[in-house]
Each structure stands twice: as C-alpha cells, then as structure tokens.
LUMVOKOL-636846 format. One line per 8 residues: number of its first residue (from 1); their letters; for each residue x, z, y of N, C-alpha, C. Coordinates in Angstrom, 2 decimals, always signed. Each point is the difference from the previous one (the first is absolute). Layout:
// residues N
NUM) a) X,Z,Y,X,Z,Y,X,Z,Y  ...
This chain:
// residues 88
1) xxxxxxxx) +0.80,+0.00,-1.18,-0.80,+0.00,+1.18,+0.86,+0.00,+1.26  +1.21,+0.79,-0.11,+0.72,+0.48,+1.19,+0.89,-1.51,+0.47  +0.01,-1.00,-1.10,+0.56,-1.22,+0.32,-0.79,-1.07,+0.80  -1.50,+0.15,-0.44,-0.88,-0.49,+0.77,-0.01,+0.24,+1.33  +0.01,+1.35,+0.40,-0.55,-0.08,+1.25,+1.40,-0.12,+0.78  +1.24,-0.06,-0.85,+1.40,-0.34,+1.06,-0.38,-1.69,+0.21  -0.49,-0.51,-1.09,+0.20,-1.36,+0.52,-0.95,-0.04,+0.95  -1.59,-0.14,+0.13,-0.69,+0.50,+0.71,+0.79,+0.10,+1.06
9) xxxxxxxx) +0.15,+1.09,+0.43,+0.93,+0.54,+1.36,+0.93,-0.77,+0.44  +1.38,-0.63,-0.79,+0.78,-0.91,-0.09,-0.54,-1.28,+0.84  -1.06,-0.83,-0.56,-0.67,-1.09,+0.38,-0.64,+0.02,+1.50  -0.94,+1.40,-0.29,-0.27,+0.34,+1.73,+0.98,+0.10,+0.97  +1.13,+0.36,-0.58,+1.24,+0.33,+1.69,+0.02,-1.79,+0.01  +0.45,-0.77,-1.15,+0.40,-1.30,+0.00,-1.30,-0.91,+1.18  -0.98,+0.06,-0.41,-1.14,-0.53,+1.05,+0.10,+0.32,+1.28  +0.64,+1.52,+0.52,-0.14,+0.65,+1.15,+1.30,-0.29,+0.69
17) xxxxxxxx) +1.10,-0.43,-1.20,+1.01,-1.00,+0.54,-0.11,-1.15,+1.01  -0.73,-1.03,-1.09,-0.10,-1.08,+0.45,-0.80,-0.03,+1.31  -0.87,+0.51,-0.17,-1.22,+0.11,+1.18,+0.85,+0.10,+1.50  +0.98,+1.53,-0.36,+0.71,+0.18,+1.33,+1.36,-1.35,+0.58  +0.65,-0.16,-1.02,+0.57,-1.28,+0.01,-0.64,-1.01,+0.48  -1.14,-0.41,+0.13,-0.77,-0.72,+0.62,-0.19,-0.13,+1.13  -0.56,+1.65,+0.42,-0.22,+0.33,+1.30,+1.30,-0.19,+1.12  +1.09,+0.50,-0.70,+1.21,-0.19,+0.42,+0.24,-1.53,+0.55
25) xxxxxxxx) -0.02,-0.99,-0.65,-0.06,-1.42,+0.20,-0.83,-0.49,+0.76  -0.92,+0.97,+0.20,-1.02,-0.69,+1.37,+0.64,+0.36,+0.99  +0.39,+1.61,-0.08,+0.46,+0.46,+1.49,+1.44,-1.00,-0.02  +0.39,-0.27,-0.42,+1.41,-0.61,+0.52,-0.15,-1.56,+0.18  -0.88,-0.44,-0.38,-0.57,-1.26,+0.59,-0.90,-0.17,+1.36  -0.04,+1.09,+0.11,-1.08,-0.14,+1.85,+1.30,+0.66,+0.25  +0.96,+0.75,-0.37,+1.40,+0.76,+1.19,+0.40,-1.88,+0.14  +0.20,-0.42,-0.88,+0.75,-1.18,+0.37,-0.55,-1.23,+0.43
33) xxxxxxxx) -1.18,+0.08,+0.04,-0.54,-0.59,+0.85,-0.36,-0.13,+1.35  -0.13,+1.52,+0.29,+0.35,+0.30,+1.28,+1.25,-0.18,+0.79  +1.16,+0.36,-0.80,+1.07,-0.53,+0.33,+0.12,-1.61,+0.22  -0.18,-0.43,-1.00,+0.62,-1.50,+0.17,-1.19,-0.81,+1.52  -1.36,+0.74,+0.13,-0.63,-0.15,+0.94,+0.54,+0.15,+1.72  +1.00,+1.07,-0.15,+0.74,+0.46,+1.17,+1.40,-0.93,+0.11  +0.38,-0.49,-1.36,+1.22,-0.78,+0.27,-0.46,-1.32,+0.90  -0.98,-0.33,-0.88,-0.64,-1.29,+0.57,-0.42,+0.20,+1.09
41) xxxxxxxx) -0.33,+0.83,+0.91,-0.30,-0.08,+1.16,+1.28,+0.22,+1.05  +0.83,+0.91,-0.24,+0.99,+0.16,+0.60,+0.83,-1.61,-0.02  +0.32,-0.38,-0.83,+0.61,-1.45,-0.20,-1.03,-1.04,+0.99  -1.21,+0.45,-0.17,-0.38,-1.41,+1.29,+0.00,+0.41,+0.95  -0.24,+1.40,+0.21,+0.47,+0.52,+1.79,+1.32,+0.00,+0.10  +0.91,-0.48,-0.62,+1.59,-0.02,+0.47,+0.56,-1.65,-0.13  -1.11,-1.09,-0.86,-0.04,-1.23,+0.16,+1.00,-0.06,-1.62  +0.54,+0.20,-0.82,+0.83,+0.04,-0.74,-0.66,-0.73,-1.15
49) xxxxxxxx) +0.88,-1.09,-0.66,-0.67,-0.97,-0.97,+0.16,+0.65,-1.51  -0.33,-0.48,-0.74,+0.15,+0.57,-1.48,+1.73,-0.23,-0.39  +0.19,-1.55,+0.73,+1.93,+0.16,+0.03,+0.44,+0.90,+0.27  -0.12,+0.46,+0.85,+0.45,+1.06,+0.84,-0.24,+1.35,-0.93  -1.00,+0.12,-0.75,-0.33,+1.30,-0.20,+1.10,-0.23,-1.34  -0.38,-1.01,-0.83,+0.98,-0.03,-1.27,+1.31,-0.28,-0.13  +0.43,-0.24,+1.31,+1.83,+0.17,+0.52,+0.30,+1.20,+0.04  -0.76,+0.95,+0.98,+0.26,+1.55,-0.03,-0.21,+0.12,-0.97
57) xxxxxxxx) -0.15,+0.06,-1.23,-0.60,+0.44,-1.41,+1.14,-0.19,-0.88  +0.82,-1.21,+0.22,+0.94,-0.33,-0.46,-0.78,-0.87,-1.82  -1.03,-0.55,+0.43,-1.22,-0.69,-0.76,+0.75,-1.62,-0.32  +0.20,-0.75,-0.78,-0.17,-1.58,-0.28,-0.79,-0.54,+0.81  -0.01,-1.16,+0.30,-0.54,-0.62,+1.32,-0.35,-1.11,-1.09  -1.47,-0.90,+0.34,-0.88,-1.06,-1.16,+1.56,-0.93,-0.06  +1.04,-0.35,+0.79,+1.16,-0.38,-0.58,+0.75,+0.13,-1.00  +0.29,+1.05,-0.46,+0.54,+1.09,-0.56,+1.14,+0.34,-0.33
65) xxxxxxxx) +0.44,-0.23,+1.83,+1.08,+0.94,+0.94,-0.40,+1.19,+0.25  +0.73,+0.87,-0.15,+0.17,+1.91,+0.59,+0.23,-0.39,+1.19  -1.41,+0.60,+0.56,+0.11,-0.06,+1.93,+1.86,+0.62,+0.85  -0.06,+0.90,-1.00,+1.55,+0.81,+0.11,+1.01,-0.30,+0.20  +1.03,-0.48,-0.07,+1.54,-0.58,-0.60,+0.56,+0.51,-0.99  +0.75,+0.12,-0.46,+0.36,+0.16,-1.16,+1.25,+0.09,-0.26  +1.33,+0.22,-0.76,+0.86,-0.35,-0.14,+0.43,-1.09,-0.43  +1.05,-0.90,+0.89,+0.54,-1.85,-0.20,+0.33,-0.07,-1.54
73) xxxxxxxx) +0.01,+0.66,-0.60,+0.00,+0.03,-1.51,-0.78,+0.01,-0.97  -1.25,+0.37,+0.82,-0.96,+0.62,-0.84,-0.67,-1.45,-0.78  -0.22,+0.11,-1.15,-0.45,-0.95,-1.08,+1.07,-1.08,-0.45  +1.09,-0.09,+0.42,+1.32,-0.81,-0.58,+0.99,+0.59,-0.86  +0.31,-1.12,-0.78,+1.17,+0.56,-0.95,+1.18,+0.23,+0.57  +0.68,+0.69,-0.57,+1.55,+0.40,+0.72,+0.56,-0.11,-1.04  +1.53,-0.05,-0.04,+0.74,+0.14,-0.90,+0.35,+1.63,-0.28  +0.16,-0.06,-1.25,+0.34,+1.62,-0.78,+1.21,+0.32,+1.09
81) xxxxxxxx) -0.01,+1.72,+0.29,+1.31,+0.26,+0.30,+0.98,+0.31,-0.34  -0.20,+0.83,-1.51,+0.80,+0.05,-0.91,-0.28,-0.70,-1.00  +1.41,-1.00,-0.50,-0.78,-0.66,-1.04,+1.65,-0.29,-1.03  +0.40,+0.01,-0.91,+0.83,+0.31,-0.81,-0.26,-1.85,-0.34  +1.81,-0.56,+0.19,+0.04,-1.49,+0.01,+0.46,-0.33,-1.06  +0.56,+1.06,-0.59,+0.00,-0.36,-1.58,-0.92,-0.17,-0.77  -1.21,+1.21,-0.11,-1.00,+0.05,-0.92,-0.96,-0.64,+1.07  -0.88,-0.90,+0.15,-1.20,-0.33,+0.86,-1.29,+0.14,-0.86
C-alpha cells in the first residue's frame, strides 16, 4: 500500500512540476517581450538599422562577413612552426 501512495505522491509533485515550469515560460516570455519591445523602440528613436544593431553584436551580416575585423590570419593556412625536416 505504502508504495502506492509514494507513487501517487511521486506523480503529483511531477504534474505540479510541469504545471510550474510552464508558468515559468510564460513569465519569461512577456519579460522578453517587453524587453525586446523597448529595444525596438529605443533603436528607432536613435534611428539605428538592424546593421548597425548586428555589428555591435558582433552578429554575421546576410553576407557572411563578421561586422567586426578579425585577425589578417584568421581562416588561412600557415605553415607549421615547428616542423622536423627529416621526418614530415
């Protein structure tokens, strides 16, 4: 009997889980909605384009150049610096 009502009990916290997990996901979907509501407004009262916003972001641009710079190296081969000319 005493196994019954653990599962019982068990199952109820599990429901009272999910439920709150839920609730949780609403509230953080209107926080961020509100937010991203204030970004968007601040960005057209300061005139600032989505370039603009995804350069500061350091975001890929529909090119897909890093608004950023980068290091003159960055994505090229180099030669090894140590490299043993006997064994290659």
């Amino acid at each position: 009997m005493s196994r019954l009502s653990t599962a019982s009990h068990i199952a109820k916290l599990k429901a009272q889980i999910k439920k709150l997990e839920k609730k949780e996901n609403t509230i953080n979907a209107r926080k961020q909605g509100n937010a991203l509501a204030k970004i968007a407004a601040l960005a057209n009262s300061s005139g600032l384009t989505l370039a603009q916003i995804q350069a500061a972001l350091g975001q890929r641009t529909r090119r897909g150049k890093t608004a950023q710079r980068g290091s003159k190296l960055a994505g090229r081969k180099v030669a090894p610096k140590y490299r043993n000319p006997a064994n290659k």
